[in-house]
C-alpha positions as YAML, in Angstrom:
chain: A
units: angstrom
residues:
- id: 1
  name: UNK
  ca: [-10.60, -21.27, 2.40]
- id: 2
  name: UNK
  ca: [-9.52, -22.32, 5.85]
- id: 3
  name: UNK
  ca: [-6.74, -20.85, 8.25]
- id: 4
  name: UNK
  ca: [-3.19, -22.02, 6.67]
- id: 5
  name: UNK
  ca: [-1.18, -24.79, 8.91]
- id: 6
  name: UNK
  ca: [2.01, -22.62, 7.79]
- id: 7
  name: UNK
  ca: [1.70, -19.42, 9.69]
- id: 8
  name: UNK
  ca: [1.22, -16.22, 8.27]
- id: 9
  name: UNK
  ca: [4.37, -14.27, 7.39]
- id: 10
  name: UNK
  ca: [3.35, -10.65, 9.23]
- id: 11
  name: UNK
  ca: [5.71, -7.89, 7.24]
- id: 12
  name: UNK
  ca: [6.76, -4.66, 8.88]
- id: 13
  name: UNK
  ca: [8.76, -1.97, 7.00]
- id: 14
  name: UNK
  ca: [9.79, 0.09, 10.08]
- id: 15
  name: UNK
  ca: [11.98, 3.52, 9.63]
- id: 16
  name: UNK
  ca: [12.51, 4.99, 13.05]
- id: 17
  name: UNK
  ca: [9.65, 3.88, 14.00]
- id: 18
  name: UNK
  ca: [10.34, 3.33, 18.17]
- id: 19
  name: UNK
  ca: [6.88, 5.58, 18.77]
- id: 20
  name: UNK
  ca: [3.98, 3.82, 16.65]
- id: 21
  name: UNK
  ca: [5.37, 0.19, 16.91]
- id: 22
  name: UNK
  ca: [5.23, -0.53, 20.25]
- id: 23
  name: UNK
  ca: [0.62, -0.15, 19.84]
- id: 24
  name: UNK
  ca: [1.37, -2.36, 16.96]
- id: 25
  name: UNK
  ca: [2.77, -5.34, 18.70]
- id: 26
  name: UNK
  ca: [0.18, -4.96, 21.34]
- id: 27
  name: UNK
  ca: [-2.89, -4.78, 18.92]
- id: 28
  name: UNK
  ca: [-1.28, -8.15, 17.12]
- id: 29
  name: UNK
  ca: [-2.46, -11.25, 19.07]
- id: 30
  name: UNK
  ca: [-6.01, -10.19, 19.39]
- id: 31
  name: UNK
  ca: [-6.03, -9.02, 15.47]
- id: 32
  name: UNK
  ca: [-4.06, -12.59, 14.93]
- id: 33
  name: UNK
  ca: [-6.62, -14.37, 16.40]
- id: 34
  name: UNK
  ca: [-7.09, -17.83, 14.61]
- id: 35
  name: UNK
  ca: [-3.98, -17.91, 12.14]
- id: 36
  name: UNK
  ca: [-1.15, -19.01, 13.25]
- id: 37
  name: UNK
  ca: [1.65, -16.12, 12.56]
- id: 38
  name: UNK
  ca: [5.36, -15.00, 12.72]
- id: 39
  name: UNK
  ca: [6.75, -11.69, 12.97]
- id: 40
  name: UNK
  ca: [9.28, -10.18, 10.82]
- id: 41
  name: UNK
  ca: [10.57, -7.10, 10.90]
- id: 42
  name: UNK
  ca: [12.85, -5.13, 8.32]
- id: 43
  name: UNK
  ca: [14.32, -2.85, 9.64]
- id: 44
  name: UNK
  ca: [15.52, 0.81, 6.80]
- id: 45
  name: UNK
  ca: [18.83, 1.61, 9.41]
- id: 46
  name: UNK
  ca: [16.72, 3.57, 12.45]
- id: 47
  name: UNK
  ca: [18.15, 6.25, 13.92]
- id: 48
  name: UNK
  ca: [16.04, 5.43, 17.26]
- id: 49
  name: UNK
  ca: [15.72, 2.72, 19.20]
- id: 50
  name: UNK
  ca: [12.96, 0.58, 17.33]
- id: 51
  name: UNK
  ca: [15.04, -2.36, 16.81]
- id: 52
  name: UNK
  ca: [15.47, -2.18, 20.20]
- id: 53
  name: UNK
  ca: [12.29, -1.98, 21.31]
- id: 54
  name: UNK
  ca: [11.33, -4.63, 19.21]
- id: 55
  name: UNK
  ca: [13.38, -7.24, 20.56]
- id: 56
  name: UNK
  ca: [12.12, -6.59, 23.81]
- id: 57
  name: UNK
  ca: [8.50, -6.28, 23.59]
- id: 58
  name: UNK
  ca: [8.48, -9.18, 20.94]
- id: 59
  name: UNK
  ca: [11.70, -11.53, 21.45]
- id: 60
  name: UNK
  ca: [10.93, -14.02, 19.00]
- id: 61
  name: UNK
  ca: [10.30, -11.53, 16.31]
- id: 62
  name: UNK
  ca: [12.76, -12.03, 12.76]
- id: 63
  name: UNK
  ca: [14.55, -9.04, 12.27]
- id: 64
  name: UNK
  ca: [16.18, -7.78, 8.89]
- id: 65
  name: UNK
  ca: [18.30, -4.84, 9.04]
- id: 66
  name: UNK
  ca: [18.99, -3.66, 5.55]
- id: 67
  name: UNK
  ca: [21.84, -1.50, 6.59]
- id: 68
  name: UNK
  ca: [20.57, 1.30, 4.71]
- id: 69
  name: UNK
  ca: [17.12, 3.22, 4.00]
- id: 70
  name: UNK
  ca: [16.48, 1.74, 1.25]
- id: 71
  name: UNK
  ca: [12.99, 2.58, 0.56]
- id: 72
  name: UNK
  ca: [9.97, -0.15, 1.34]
- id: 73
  name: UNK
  ca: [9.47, -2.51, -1.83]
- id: 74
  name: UNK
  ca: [13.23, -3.21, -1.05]
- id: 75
  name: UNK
  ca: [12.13, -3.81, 2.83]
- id: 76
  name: UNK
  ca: [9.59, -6.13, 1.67]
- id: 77
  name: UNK
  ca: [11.61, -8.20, -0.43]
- id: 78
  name: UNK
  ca: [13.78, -8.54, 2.34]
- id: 79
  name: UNK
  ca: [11.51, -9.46, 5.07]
- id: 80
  name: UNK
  ca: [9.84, -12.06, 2.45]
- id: 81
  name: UNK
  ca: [13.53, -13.28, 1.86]
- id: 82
  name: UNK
  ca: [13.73, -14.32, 5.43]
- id: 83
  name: UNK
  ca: [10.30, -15.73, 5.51]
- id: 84
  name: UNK
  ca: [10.97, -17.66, 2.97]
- id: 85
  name: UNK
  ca: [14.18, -19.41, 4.74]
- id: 86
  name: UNK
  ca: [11.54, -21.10, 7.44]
- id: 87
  name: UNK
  ca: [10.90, -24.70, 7.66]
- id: 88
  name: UNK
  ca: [7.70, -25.36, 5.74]
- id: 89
  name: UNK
  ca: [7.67, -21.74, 4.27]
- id: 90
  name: UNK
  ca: [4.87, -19.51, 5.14]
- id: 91
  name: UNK
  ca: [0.70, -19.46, 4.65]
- id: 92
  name: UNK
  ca: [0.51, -16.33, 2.91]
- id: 93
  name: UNK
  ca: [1.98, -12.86, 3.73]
- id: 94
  name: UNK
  ca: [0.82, -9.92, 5.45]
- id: 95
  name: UNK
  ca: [2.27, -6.15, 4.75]
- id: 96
  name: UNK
  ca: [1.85, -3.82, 7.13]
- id: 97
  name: UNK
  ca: [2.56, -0.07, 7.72]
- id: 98
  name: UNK
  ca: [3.99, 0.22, 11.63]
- id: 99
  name: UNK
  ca: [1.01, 2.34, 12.37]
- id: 100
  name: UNK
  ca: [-1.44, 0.21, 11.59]
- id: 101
  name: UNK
  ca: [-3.54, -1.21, 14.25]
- id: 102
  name: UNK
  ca: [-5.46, -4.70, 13.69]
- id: 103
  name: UNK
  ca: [-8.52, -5.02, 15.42]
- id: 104
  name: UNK
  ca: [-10.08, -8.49, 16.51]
- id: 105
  name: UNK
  ca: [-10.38, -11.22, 14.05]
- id: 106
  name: UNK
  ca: [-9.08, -8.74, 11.04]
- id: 107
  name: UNK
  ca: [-6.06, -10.97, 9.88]
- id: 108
  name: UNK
  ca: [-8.23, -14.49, 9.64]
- id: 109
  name: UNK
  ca: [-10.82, -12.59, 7.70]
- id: 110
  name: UNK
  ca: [-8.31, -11.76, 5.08]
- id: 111
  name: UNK
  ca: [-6.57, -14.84, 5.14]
- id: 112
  name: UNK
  ca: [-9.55, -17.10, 4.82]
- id: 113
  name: UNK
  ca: [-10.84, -14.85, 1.69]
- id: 114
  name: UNK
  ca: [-7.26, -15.59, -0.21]
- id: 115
  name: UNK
  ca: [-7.85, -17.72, -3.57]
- id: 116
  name: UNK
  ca: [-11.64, -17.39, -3.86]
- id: 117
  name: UNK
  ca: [-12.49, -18.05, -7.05]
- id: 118
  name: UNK
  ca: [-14.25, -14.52, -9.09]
- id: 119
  name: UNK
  ca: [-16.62, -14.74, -11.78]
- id: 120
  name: UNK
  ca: [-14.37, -13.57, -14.39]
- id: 121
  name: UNK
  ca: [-12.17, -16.50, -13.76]
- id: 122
  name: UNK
  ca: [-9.44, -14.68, -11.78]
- id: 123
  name: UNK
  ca: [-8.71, -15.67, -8.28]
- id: 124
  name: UNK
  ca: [-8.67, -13.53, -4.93]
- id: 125
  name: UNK
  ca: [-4.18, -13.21, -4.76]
- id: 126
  name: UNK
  ca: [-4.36, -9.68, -2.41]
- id: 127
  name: UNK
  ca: [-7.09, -9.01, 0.03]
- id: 128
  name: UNK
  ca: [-7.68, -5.47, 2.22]
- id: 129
  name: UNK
  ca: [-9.78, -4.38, 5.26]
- id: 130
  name: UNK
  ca: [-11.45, -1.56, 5.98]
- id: 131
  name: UNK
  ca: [-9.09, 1.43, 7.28]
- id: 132
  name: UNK
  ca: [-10.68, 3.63, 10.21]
- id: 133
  name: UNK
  ca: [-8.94, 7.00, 11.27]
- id: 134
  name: UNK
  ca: [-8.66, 8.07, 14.95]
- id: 135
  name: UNK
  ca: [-12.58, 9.60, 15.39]
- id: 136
  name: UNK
  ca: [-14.30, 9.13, 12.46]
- id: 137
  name: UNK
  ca: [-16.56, 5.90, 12.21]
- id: 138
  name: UNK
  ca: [-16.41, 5.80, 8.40]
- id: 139
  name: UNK
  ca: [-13.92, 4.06, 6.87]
- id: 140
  name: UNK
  ca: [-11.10, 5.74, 5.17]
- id: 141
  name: UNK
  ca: [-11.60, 5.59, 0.81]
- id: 142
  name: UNK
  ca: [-9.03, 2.79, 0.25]
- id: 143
  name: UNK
  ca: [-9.86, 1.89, -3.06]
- id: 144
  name: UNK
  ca: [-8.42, 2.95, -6.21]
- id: 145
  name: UNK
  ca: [-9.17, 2.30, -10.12]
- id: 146
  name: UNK
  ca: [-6.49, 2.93, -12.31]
- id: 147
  name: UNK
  ca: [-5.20, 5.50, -13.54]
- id: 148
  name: UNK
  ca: [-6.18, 7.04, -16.99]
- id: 149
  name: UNK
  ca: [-6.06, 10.40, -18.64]
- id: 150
  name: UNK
  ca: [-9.79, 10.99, -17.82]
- id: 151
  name: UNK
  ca: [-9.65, 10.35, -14.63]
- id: 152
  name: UNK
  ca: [-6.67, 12.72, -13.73]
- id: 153
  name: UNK
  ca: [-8.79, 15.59, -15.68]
- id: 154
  name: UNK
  ca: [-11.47, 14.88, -13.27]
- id: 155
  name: UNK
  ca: [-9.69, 14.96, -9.93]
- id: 156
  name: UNK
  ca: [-7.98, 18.47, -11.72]
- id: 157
  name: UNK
  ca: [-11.14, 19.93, -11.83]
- id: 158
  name: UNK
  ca: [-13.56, 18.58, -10.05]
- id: 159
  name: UNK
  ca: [-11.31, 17.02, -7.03]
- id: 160
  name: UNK
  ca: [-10.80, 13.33, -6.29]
- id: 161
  name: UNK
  ca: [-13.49, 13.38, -3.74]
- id: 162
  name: UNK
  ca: [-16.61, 14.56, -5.38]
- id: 163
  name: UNK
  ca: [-15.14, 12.83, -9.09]
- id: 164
  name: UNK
  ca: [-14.79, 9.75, -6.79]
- id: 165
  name: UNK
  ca: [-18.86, 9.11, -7.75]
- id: 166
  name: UNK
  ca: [-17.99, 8.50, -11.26]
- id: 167
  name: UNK
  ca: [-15.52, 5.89, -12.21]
- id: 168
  name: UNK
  ca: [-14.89, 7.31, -15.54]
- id: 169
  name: UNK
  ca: [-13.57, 10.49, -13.59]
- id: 170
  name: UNK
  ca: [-11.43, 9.55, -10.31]
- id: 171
  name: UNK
  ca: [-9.37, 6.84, -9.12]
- id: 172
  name: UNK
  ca: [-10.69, 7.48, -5.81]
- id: 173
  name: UNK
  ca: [-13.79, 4.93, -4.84]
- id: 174
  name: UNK
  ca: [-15.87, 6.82, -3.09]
- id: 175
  name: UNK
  ca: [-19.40, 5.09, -3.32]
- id: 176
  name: UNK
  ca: [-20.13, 3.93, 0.50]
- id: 177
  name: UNK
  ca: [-21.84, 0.68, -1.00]
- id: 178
  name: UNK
  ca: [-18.54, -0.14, -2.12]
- id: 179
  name: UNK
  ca: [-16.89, -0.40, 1.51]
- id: 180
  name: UNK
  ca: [-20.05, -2.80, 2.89]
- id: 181
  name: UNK
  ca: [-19.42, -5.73, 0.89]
- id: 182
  name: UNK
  ca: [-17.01, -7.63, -0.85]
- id: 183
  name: UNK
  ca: [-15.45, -5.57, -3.40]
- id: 184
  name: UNK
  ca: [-13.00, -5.65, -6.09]
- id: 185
  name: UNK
  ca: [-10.79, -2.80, -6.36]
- id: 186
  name: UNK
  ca: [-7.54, -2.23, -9.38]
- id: 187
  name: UNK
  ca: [-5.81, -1.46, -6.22]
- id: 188
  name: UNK
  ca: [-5.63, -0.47, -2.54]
- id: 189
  name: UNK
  ca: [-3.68, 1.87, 0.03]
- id: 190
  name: UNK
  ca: [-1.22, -0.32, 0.89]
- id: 191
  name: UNK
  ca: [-1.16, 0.47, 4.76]
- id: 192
  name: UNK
  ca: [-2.01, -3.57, 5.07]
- id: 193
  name: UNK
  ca: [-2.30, -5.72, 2.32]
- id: 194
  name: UNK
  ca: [-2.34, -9.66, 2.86]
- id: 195
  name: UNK
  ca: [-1.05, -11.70, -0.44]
- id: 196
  name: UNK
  ca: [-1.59, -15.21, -1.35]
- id: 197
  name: UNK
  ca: [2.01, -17.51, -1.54]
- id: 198
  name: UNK
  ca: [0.29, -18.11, -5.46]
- id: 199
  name: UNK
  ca: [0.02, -14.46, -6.35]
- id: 200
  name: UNK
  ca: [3.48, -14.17, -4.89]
- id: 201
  name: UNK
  ca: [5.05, -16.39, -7.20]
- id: 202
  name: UNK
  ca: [3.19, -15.39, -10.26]
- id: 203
  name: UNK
  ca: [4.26, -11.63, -9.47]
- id: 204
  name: UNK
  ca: [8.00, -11.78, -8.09]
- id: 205
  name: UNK
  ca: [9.58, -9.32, -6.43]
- id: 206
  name: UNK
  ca: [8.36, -6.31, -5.06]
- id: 207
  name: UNK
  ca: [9.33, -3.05, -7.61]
- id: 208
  name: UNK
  ca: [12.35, -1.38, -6.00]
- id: 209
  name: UNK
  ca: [12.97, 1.38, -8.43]
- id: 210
  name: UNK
  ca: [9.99, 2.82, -6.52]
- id: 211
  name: UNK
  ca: [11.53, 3.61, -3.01]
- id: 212
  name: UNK
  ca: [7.96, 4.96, -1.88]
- id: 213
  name: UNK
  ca: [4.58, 5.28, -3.15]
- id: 214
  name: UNK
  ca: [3.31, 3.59, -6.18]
- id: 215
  name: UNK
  ca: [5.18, 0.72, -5.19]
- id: 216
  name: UNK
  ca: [1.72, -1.13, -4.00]
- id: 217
  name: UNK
  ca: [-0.36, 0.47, -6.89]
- id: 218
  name: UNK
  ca: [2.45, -1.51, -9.58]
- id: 219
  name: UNK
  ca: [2.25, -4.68, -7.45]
- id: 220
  name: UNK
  ca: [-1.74, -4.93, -7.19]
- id: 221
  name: UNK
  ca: [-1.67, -3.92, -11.38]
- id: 222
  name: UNK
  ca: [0.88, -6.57, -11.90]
- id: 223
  name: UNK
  ca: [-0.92, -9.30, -10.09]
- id: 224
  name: UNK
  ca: [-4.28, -8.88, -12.18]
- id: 225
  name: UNK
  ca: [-2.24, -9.12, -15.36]
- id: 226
  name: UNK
  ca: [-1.54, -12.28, -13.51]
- id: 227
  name: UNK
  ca: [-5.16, -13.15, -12.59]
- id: 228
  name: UNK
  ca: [-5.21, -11.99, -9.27]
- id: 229
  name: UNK
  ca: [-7.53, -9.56, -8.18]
- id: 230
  name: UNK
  ca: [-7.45, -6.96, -4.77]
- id: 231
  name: UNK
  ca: [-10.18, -7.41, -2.62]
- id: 232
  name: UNK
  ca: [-11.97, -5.10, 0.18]
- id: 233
  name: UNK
  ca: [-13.30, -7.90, 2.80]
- id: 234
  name: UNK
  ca: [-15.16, -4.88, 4.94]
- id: 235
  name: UNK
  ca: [-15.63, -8.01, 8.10]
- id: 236
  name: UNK
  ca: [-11.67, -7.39, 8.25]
- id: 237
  name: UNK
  ca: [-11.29, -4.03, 10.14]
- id: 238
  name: UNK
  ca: [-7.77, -1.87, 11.15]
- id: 239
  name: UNK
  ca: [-6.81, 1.51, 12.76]
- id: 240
  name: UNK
  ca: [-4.59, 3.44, 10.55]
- id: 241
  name: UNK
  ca: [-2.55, 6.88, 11.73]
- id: 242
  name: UNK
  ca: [-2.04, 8.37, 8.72]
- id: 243
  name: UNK
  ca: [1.30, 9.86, 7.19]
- id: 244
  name: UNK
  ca: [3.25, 12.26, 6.11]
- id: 245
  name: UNK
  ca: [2.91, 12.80, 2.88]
- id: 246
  name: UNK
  ca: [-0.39, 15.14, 3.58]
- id: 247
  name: UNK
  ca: [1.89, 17.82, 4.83]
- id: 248
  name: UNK
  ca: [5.31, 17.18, 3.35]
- id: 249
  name: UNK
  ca: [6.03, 18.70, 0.23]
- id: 250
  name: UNK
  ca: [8.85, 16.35, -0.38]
- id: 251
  name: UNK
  ca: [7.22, 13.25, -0.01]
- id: 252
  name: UNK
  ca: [3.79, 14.81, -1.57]
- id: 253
  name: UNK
  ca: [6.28, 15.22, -4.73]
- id: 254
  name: UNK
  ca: [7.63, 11.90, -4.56]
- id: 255
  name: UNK
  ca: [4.25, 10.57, -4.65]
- id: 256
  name: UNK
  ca: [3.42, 12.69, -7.44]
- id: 257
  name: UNK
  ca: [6.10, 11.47, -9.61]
- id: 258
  name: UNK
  ca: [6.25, 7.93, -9.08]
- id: 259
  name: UNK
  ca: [2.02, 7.74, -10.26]
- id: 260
  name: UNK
  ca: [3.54, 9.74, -13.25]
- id: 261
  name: UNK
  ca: [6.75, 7.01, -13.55]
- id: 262
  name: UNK
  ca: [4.08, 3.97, -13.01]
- id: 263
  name: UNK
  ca: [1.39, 5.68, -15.94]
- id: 264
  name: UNK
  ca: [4.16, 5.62, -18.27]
- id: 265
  name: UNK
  ca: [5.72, 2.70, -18.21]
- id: 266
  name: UNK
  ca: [2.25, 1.12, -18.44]
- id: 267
  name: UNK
  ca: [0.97, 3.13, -21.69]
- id: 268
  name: UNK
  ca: [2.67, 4.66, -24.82]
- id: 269
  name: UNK
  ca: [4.11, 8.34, -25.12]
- id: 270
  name: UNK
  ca: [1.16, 9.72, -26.31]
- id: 271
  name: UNK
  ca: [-1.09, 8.35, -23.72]
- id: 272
  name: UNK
  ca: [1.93, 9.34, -21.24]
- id: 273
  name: UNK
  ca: [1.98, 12.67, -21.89]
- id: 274
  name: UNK
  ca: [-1.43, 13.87, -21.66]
- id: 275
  name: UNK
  ca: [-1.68, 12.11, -18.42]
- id: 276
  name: UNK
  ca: [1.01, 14.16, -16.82]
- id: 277
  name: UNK
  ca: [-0.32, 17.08, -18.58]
- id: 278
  name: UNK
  ca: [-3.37, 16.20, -16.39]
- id: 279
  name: UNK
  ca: [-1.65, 15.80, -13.22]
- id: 280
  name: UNK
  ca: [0.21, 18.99, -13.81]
- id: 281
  name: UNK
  ca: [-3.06, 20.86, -14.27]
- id: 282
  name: UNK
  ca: [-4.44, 19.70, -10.92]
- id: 283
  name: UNK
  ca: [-1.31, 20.25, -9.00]
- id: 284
  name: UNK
  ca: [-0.45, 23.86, -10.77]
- id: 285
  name: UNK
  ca: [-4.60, 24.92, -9.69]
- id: 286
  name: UNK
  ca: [-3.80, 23.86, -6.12]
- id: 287
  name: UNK
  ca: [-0.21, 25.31, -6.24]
- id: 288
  name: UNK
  ca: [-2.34, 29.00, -6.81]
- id: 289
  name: UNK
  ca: [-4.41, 28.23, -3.86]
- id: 290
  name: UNK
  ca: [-0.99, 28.60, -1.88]
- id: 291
  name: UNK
  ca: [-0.09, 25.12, -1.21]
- id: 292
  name: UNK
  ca: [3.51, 24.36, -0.92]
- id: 293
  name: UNK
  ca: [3.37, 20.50, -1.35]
- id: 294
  name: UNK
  ca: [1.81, 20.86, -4.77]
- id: 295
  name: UNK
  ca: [3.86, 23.78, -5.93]
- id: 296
  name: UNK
  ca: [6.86, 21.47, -4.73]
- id: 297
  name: UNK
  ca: [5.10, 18.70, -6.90]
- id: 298
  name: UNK
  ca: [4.01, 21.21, -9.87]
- id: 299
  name: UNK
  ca: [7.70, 22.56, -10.47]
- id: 300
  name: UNK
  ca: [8.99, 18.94, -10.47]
- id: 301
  name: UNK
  ca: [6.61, 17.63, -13.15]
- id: 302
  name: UNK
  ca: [8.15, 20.66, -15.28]
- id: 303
  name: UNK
  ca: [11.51, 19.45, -14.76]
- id: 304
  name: UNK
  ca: [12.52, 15.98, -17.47]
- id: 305
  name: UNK
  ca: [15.57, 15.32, -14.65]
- id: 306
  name: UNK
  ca: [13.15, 15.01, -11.77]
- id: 307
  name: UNK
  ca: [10.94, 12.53, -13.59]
- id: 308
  name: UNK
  ca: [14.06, 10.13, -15.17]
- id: 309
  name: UNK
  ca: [16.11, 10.40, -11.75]
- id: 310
  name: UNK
  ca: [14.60, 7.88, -9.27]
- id: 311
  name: UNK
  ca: [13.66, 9.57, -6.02]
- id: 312
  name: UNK
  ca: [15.27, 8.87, -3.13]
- id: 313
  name: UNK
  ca: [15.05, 9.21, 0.47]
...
């Protein structure tokens, strides 16, 4: 597919974010290179000064302010909202984490890939590149399968990582073959994700009753029921800083709950259960080892309220 005449919507969720976006902007035109592109920014009510340092190290950038922090699926659907007012529209979009870094060439890579035709007769609607932390030279496991009751028994007791060989037993791809070609994947980390206008308006809206996490797992799921598949294009390369959630045992728990909200309302009650059940078990193990985030994360998964309410910031 060539480079789109419309230019590429690029979507930033930003939530005081003055510190990482500022290496974002800098790292876009060379990571732009060869699509033309527009920047749009929504904004969850900072506390700092990133709008302001937005508007003066990019001027021309679109900038949403929803007022409130009110979690990123509803950022997204904002910042497409505005996108969607330009003359002509927009090529296809881009979502991006604020502390992601593009290198050269990665955005035309994943725009070019964007309605390939698959084998199975579904078509290329979400494409990914390959994530890279600060000093490691392999790329970060970005691919997921779904979830199932098997595989949340094997990441309980064997770990994500070393179930990661065996699809039947972890969500987590982990085969290095798998991250050197062209692969198709039930879903990514959503740290920068670049959708086709079709898959778009097959899928709607972004899912706001997730305010974060899982809000990119139920978006890639709903597109293949549409047909469109997630694809790692590995010549498409980015710099990612990581987050929170490794440390915090609030937003660890949020995470926690939302894969639990997302399994259910995907399966029946039977299915539903025994899949928490399963999550439970791994986060009660690691909850002995001493861990706060997953005793945070265990006791919640014990509690009917926390799972019904939906989390908020």
């Amino acid at each position: 597919m060539s480079a789109q005449s419309a230019p590429v919507a690029v979507l930033v969720v930003t939530w005081n974010s003055a510190a990482v976006i500022p290496d974002f902007i800098a790292a876009l035109p060379e990571g732009m290179a060869g699509v033309p592109w527009r920047l749009v920014v929504a904004d969850n009510d900072s506390a700092d000064d990133t709008v302001a340092v937005i508007r003066e190290l990019a001027p021309e950038t679109v900038i949403v302010q929803t007022g409130r922090n009110a979690g990123y699926a509803a950022a997204v659907n904002a910042a497409l909202g505005a996108a969607a007012e330009w003359d002509g529209g927009y090529g296809a979009a881009m979502v991006c984490n604020p502390d992601i870094r593009l290198r050269p060439g990665c955005a035309a890579a994943l725009v070019n890939a964007l309605g390939a035709p698959l084998p199975d007769g579904s078509t290329v609607g979400i494409t990914v590149p390959l994530l890279f932390e600060d000093g490691d030279p392999a790329p970060q496991y970005s691919l997921r399968r779904e979830s199932s009751v098997t595989r949340a028994l094997g990441e309980a007791v064997i770990g994500n990582r070393r179930a990661g060989r065996f699809p039947r037993w972890s969500e987590l791809v982990t085969d290095p073959a798998a991250y050197a070609r062209p692969t198709r994947a039930d879903w990514a980390t959503g740290a920068l994700m670049t959708l086709s206008t079709a898959c778009l308006d097959a899928c709607g809206p972004w899912d706001e009753s997730f305010f974060l996490y899982s809000e990119e797992t139920e978006f890639c799921l709903r597109a293949g029921d549409h047909g469109y598949a997630t694809q790692l294009r590995p010549e498409a390369e980015a710099y990612h800083l990581g987050g929170e959630s490794r440390v915090s045992p609030r937003l660890w728990t949020l995470l926690v709950l939302n894969r639990v909200r997302l399994y259910r309302r995907r399966h029946g009650r039977a299915a539903s259960a025994a899949f928490r059940a399963a999550v439970l078990l791994r986060e009660s193990s690691r909850a002995l080892l001493g861990r706060a985030p997953n005793r945070a994360a265990a006791a919640a998964l014990l509690s009917s309220a926390a799972l019904r309410a939906t989390p908020g910031p």
